[in-house]
C-alpha positions in Angstrom: 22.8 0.8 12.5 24.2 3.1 15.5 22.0 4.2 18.0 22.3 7.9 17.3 21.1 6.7 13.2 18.0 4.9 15.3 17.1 7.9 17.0 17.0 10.2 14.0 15.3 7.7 12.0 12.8 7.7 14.5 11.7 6.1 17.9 8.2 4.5 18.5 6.3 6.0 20.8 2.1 5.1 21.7 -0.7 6.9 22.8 -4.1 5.6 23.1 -6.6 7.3 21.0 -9.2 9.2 22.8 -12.7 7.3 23.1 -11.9 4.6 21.0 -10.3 1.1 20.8 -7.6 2.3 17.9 -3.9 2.5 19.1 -1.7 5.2 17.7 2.2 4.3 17.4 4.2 6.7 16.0 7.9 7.5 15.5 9.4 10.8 15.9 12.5 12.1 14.6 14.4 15.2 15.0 15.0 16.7 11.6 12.3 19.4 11.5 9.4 18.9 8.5 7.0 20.7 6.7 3.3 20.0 7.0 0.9 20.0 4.3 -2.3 21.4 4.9 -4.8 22.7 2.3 -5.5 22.5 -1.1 -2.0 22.8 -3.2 -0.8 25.5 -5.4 0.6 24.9 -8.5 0.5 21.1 -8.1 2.4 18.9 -10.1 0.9 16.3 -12.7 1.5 12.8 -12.5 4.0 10.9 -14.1 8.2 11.0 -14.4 8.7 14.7 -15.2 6.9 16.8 -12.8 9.3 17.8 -10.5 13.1 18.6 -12.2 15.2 17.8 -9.8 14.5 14.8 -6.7 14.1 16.1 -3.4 15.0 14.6 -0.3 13.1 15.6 2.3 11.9 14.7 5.8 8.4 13.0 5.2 6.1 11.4 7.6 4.2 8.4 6.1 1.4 6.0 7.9 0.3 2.6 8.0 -2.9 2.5 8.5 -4.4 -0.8 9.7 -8.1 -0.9 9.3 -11.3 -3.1 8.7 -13.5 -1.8 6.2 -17.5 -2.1 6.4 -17.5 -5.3 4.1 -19.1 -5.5 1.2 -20.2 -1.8 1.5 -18.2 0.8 -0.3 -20.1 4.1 0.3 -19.2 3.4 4.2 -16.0 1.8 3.9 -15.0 5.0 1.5 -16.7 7.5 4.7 -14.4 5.5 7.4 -10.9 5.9 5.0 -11.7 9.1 4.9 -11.9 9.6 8.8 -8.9 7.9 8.8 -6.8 10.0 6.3 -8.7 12.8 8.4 -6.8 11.4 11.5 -3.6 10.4 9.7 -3.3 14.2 8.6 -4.1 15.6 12.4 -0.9 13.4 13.6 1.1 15.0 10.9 1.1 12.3 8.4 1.8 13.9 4.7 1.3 10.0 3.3 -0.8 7.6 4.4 -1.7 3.8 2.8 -4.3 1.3 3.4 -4.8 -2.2 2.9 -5.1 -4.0 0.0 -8.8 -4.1 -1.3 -9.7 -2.4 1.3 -12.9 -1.4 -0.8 -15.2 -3.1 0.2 -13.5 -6.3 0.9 -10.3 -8.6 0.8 -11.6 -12.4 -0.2 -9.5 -14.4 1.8 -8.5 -18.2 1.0 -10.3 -19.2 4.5 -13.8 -18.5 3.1 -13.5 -17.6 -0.5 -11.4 -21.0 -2.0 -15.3 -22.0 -1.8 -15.9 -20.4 -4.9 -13.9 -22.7 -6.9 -17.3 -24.4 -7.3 -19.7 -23.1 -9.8 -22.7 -22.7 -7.6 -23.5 -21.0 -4.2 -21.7 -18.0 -5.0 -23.6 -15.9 -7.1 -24.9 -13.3 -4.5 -21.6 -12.7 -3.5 -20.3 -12.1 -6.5 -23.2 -9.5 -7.2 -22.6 -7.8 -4.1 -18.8 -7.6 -4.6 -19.5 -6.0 -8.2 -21.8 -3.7 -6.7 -19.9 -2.7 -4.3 -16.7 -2.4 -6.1 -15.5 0.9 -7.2 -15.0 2.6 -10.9 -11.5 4.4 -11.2 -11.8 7.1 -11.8 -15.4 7.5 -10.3 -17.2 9.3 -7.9 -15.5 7.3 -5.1 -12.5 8.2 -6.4 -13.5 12.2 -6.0 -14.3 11.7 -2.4 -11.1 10.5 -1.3 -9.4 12.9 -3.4 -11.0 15.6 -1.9 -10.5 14.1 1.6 -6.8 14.4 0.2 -7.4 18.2 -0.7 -8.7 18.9 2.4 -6.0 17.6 4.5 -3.3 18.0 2.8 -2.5 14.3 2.5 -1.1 11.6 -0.4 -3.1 7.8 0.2 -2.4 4.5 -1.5 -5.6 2.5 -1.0 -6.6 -1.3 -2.1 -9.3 -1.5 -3.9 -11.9 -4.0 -5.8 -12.1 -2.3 -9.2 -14.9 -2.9 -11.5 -15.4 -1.0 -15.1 -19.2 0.3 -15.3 -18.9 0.5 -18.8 -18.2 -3.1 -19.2 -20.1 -5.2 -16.4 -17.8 -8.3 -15.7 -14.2 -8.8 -14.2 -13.2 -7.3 -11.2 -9.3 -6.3 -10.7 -7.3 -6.1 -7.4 -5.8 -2.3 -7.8 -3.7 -0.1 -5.9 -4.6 3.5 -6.1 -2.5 7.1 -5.4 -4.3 9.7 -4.8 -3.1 13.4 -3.8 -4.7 16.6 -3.7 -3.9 16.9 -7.6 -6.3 13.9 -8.3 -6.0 10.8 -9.1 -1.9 10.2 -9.8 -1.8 6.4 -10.4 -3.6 3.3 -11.1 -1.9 -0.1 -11.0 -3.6 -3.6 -11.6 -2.4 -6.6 -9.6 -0.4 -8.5 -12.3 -0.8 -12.1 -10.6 -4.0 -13.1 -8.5 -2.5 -15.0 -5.7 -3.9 -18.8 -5.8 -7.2 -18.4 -4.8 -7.8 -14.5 -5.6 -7.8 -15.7 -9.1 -11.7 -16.8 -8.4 -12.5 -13.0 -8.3 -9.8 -11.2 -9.8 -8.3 -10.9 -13.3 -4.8 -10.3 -14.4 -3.0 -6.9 -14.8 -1.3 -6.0 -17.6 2.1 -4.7 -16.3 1.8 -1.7 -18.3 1.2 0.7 -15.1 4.8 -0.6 -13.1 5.6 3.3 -12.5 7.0 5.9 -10.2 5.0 8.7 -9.1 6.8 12.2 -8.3 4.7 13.9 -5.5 5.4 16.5 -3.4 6.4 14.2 -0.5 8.9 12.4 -2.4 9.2 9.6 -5.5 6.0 6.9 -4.7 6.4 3.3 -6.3 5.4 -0.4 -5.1 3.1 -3.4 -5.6 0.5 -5.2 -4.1 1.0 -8.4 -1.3 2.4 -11.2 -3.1 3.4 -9.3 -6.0 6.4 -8.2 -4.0 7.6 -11.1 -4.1 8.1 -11.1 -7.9 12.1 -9.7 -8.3 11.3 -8.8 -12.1 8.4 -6.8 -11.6 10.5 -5.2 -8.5 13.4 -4.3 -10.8 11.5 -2.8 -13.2 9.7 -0.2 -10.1 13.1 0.2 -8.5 14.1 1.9 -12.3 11.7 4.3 -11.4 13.6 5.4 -8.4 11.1 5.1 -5.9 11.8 6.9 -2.4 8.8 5.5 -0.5 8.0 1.9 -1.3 4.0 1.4 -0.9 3.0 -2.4 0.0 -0.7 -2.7 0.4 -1.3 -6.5 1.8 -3.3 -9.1 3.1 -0.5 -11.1 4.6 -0.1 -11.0 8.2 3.0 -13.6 8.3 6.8 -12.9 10.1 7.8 -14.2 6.3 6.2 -10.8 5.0 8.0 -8.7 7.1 11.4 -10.6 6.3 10.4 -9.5 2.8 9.8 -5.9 3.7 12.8 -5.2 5.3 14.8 -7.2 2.2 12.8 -4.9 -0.2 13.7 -1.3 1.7 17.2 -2.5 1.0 16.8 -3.7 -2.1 15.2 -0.5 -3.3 16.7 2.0 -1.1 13.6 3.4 0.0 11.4 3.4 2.9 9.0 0.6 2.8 5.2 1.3 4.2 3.5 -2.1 4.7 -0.1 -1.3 5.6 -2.0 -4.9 6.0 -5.7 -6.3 7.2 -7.1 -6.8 10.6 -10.4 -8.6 9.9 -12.0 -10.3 12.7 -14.7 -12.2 12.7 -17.4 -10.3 13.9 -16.7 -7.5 11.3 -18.9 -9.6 9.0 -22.6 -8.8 8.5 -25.2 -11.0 9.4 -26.4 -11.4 5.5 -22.9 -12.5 4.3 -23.7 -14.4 1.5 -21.9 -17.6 2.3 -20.3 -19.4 5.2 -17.5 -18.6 6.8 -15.4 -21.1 9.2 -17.1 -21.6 12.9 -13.8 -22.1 14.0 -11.9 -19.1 13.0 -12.3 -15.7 14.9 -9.6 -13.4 12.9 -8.9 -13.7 9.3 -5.8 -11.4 9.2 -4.2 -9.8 12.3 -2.2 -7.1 10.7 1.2 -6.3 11.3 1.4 -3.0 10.4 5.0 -1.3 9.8 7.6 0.9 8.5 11.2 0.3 7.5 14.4 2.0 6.6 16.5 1.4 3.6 19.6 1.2 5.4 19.9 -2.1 7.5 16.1 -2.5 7.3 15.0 -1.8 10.4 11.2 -1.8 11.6 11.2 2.4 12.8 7.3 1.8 13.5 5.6 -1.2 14.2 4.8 -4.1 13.5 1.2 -3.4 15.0 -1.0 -6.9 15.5 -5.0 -7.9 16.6 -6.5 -4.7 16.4 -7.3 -1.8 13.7 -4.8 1.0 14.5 -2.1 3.0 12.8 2.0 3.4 12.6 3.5 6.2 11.5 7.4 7.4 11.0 9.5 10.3 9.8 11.6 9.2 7.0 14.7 11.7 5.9 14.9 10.6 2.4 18.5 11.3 2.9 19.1 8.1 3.7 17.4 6.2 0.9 20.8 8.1 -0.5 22.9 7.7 1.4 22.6 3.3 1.5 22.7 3.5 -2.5 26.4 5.2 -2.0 26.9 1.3 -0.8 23.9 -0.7 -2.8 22.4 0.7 -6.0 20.2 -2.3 -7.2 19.6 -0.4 -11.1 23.3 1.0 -11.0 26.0 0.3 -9.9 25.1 -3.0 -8.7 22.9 -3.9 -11.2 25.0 -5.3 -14.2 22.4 -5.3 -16.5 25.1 -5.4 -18.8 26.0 -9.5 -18.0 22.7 -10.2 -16.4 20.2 -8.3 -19.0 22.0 -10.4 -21.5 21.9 -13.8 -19.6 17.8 -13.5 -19.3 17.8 -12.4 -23.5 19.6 -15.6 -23.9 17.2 -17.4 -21.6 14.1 -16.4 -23.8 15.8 -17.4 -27.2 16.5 -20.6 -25.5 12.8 -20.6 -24.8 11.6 -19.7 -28.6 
């Protein structure tokens, strides 16, 4: 990528949030935008057809890079909406947080313990309790925090169903002004998360048309899955969501593969949990030994060449934020289409049919 391409896509500039310990990185462009404040007019509904014809606009998206009040959803939904407040104040028109960030991401350090099948009981109930009903009156307070400030989210969450006391499902939520827009289920439980979470049914791999562009992607290790990839990137996604937990350089090697892969502008918004971010009643034992359990590593990425244009932001909560001209998700599918012109689903859709009747 050219220099002058770098500078329009953006350069990262910091400023130190006022009072607090939160850093702010941002990247700028020059392409004018328009803000969205307030409540929409007119809003579109969810789903393939709301807008006729795809727009490519200048959006600003942000990472945000947070630890939530574990294993208490009524505060962890009150700071994610301070954060969406402050993610809308910078000028941010999309803005996605961690996976699970409601009320709390298990991670292998700790929660591989619960492969036995005692001492993890009050977890378990607190988790449930704590986890949120979609759509449910969680839900409606985000949205509204949406309404008010004129902002899209994609949010982890622990999702339980009320009406059904039992499994609990690792889901990625889009919320806009209009509501709730999209619900998708983590279709494979990564190794250990399979001792909390069940299995998605594949049956919610969409694209979203908003107002600030075409919203697809998948949750942390799912990304790594090239079928369930393909069939998003049929969708046509503009703004690739990626909600993780993993705080590896492999992840962002992945990232920047999957902006141009996709052709569109990858937001990566991961976990920064220390240590002391756990409550003295945690149910059971965490390692003496270990003082963060995911540093982050926040970013944003073109579709070109896949270059980081914000980030990657490390050891502290914060949150990166870019201008992305969607012209340019375009422009690199004039070279790469990965569903058209480069896809040959003609050979390769046949070799995998031949593949499964080899199976049968």
């Amino acid at each position: 990528m050219s220099a002058p391409e770098r500078e329009k896509l953006g350069r990262v500039r910091s400023a130190r949030r006022g009072g607090g310990a939160i850093e702010h990185v941002s990247a700028g462009g020059i392409v004018a935008r328009t803000r969205l404040r307030g409540r929409f007019i007119d809003a579109p509904q969810p789903g393939y057809a709301c807008l006729t014809v795809t727009r490519f606009d200048t959006v600003r998206v942000a990472a945000i890079q947070a630890t939530p009040v574990i294993l208490d959803a009524e505060r962890s939904v009150e700071k994610a909406v301070q954060l969406l407040e402050e993610a809308a104040a910078q000028g941010a028109q999309l803005a996605v947080l961690p996976e699970t960030f409601i009320p709390l991401y298990p991670s292998n350090a700790w929660a591989r313990q619960a492969a036995g099948f005692s001492g993890f009981d009050e977890l378990w109930e607190r988790l449930w309790a704590n986890s949120v009903d979609v759509p449910g009156p969680l839900v409606d307070r985000l949205v509204d925090a949406c309404a008010a400030h004129g902002i899209y989210c994609a949010i982890g969450v622990n999702e339980r169903e009320s009406e059904r006391p039992g499994s609990l499902y690792n889901a990625l939520l889009l919320l806009g002004p209009e509501g709730l827009l999209w619900k998708h289920r983590k279709l494979m439980p990564t190794h250990h998360e399979k001792l909390f979470h069940g299995f998605g049914r594949g049956d919610d791999l969409h694209v979203t048309d908003t107002r600030v562009g075409r919203v697809g992607g998948l949750i942390c290790w799912e990304n790594r899955m090239p079928l369930a990839r393909y069939r998003v990137y049929r969708g046509g996604p503009q703004i690739w969501v990626a909600p993780t937990a993993d705080d590896s350089d492999g992840w962002l090697a992945s990232m920047r593969h999957i902006a141009i892969e996709s052709g569109a502008f990858v937001v990566s918004a991961p976990q920064f949990i220390p240590a002391d971010a756990f409550p003295d009643d945690f149910p059971v034992p965490l390692p003496a030994d270990k003082n963060v359990f995911g540093r982050g590593g926040a970013v944003v990425i073109e579709p070109s060449w896949g270059e980081i244009v914000a980030g990657p932001l490390y050891d502290q909560e914060g949150i990166v934020d870019a201008e992305c001209d969607l012209r340019v998700g375009l422009h690199a599918k004039r070279w790469f289409d990965s569903v058209g012109h480069y896809s040959r689903e003609d050979v390769l859709g046949r070799e995998l049919a031949d593949l499964e009747t080899q199976v049968e």
